[in-house]
Structures are given as structure tokens and as C-alpha cells.
C-alpha positions in Angstrom: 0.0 0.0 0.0 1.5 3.5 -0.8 -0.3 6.3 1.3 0.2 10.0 1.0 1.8 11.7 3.8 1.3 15.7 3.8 4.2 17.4 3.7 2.8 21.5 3.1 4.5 21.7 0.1 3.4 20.8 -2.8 7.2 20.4 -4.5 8.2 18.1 -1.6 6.1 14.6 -1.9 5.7 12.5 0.9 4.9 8.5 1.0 4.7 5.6 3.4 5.0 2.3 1.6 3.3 -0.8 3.7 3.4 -4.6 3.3 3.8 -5.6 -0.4 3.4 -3.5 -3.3 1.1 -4.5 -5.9 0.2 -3.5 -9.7 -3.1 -2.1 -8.6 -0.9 0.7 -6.3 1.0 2.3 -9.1 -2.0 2.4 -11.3 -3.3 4.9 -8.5 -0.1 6.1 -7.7 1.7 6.9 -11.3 -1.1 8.9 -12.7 -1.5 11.0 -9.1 2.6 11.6 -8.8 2.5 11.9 -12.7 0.4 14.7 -12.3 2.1 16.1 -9.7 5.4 16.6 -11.5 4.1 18.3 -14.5 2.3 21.2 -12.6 5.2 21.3 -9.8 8.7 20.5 -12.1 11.5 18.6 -10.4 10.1 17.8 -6.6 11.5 16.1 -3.4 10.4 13.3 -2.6 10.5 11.6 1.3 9.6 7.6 1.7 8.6 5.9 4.9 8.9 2.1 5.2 6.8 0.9 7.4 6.0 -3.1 7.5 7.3 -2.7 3.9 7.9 -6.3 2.1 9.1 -4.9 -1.1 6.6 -5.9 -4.2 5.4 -8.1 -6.0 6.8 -8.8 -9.7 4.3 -6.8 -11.6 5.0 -3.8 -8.9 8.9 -4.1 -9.6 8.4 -3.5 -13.4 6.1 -0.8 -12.5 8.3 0.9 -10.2 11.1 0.3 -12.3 9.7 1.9 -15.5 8.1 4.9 -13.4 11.7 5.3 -11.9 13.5 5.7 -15.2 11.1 7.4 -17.0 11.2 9.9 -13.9 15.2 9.7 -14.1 15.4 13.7 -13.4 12.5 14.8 -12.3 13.9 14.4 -8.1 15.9 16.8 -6.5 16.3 14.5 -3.4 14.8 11.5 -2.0 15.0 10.8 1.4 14.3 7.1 2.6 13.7 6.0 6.4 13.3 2.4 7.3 14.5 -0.1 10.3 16.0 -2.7 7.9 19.2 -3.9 6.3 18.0 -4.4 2.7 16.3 -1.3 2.8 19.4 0.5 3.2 20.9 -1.5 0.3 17.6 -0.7 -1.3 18.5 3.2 -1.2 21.9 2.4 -2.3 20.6 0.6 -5.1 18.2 3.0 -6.8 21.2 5.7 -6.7 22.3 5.2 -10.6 18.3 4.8 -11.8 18.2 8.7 -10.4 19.4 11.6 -10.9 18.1 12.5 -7.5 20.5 12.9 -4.3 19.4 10.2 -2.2 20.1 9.4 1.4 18.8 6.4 3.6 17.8 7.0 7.4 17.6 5.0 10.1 13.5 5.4 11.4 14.7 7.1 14.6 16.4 10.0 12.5 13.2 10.8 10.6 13.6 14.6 12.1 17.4 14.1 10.2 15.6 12.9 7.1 13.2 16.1 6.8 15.6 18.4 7.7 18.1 17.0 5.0 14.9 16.9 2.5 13.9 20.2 3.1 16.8 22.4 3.4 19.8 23.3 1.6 23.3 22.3 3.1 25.1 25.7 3.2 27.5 24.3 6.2 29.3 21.9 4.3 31.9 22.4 1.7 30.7 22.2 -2.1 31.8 18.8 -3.4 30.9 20.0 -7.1 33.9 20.1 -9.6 33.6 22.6 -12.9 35.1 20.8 -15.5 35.4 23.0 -19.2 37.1 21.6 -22.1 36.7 23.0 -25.8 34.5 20.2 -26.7 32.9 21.0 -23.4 31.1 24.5 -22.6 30.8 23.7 -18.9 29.6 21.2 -16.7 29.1 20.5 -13.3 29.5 16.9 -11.9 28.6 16.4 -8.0 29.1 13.1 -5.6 26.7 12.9 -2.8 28.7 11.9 0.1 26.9 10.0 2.8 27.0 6.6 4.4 25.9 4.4 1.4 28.3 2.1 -0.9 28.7 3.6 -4.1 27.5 1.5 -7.3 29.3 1.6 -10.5 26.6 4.1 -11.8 27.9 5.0 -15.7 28.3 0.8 -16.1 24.6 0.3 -14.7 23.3 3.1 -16.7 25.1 1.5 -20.1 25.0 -1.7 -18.9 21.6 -2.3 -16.5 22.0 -6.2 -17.2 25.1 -6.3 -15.1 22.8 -6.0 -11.9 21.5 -9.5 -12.6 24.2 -11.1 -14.3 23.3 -11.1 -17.9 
């Protein structure tokens, strides 16, 4: 079950995912979020586990294609749960995304909003500039938190690597 969870913004998105995910969810969920980023543009987005069991296969293709046809349309996602493979979950998803996520453990859910919400002016800029004369100018950031990082350009060329093919 995905529930809404109000946030009092309407470019920062909040959901609590329970028990197992199932087609019939994303066909009320995808049009409603769907909507959502066409009026609002790129959004934030927070997600509560709570008795999550992940999904069901249909669900996983759902979430999958609503992910990367969404690629940039996230600014940040912020993820709290109490479990292992959630936290491998959020590391996961971080080359399907051009979003800055972060996992959280449940009891840091004031953390979690707070990183959501605000910008982080205290910290050093981990951006690097990079101009070439093929290259006007780019800018290429690493979020640095406590997740693993994933080969992200050999996923992205490459998604079969995931699963072995």
C-alpha cells in the first residue's frame, strides 16, 4: 500500500510504503505523482517504510519503468526504514536517479526532513567545474553519505550487469 503523507509543500512529496506493493498501487499512484510533476517540475520526494515487504513482480516492473522514465524529475529522495536491505535498497536506486538520495535510520526521521527540506550551506561544495573546448561547462557532483557507491555509468550502459546477464 502507498499512502500520501502531507508534507505542506506541494514540490516536496511524501509516501509511506506498507506490506507488499502490488500493480493495482502504481496504477493509483503513477497517474497522481504523474500529475504532480508536470504542474510542480522537479520535486523532493520523502519515503517511509513501514511493514514494507518490497513488491510483488508486476509492482517491480512498475516501479522500475516509473523510476527511469522519472530519471530527473527528483531533487532528493530521502528514505527512512529499520531494515538492512532497505538501506541496500536506497543504495541501489542511486544510478536509476538523478536525484541525491540518502537512507535513514526510522529514529532519524527529524534528520531525514531536515536534509529533505533544506539546503546544506554548512558543508563544503563537493561540485567540480570541468570545461574543455568540446565541453562548454559542466558541473558533476558526488553525494557523500554513508551508502556504498555503485558503479553508476556501467549500470546506466549496462543495467544487465545488476543480474548477471
Amino acid at each position: 500500500m502507498i499512502e500520501s503523507i502531507a508534507t505542506g509543500s506541494p514540490r516536496v512529496l511524501g509516501l509511506k510504503l506498507r506490506g507488499t506493493l502490488h500493480d493495482e498501487d502504481y496504477r493509483q499512484f503513477v497517474p497522481a505523482m504523474e500529475t504532480i510533476l508536470t504542474a510542480e517540475g522537479k520535486v523532493r520526494l520523502f519515503v517511509q517504510f513501514e511493514d514494507f515487504h518490497g513488491w510483488d513482480l508486476h509492482a517491480a516492473w512498475d516501479d522500475l519503468t516509473f523510476g527511469l522514465k522519472h530519471y530527473s524529475d527528483f531533487e532528493r529522495i530521502a528514505m527512512v526504514g529499520d531494515r538492512e536491505w532497505e538501506r541496500w535498497m536506497a543504495a541501489f536506486c542511486k544510478p536509476f536517479t538523478a536525484a541525491k538520495v540518502k537512507y535513514f535510520d526510522k529514529s532519524e526521521v527529524d534528520a531525514a526532513w531536515d536534509w529533505l527540506i533544506h539546503e546544506d550551506v554548512s558543508q563544503p561544495s563537493n561540485e567540480v567545474q570541468l570545461t574543455d573546448a568540446n565541453v562548454s561547462e559542466a558541473t558533476v557532483a558526488k553525494e557523500k553519505d554513508d551508502l556504498p557507491d555503485f558503479p553508476a555509468e556501467s549500470v546506466r550502459s549496462n543495467p544487465g550487469i545488476w543480474y548477471g546477464l
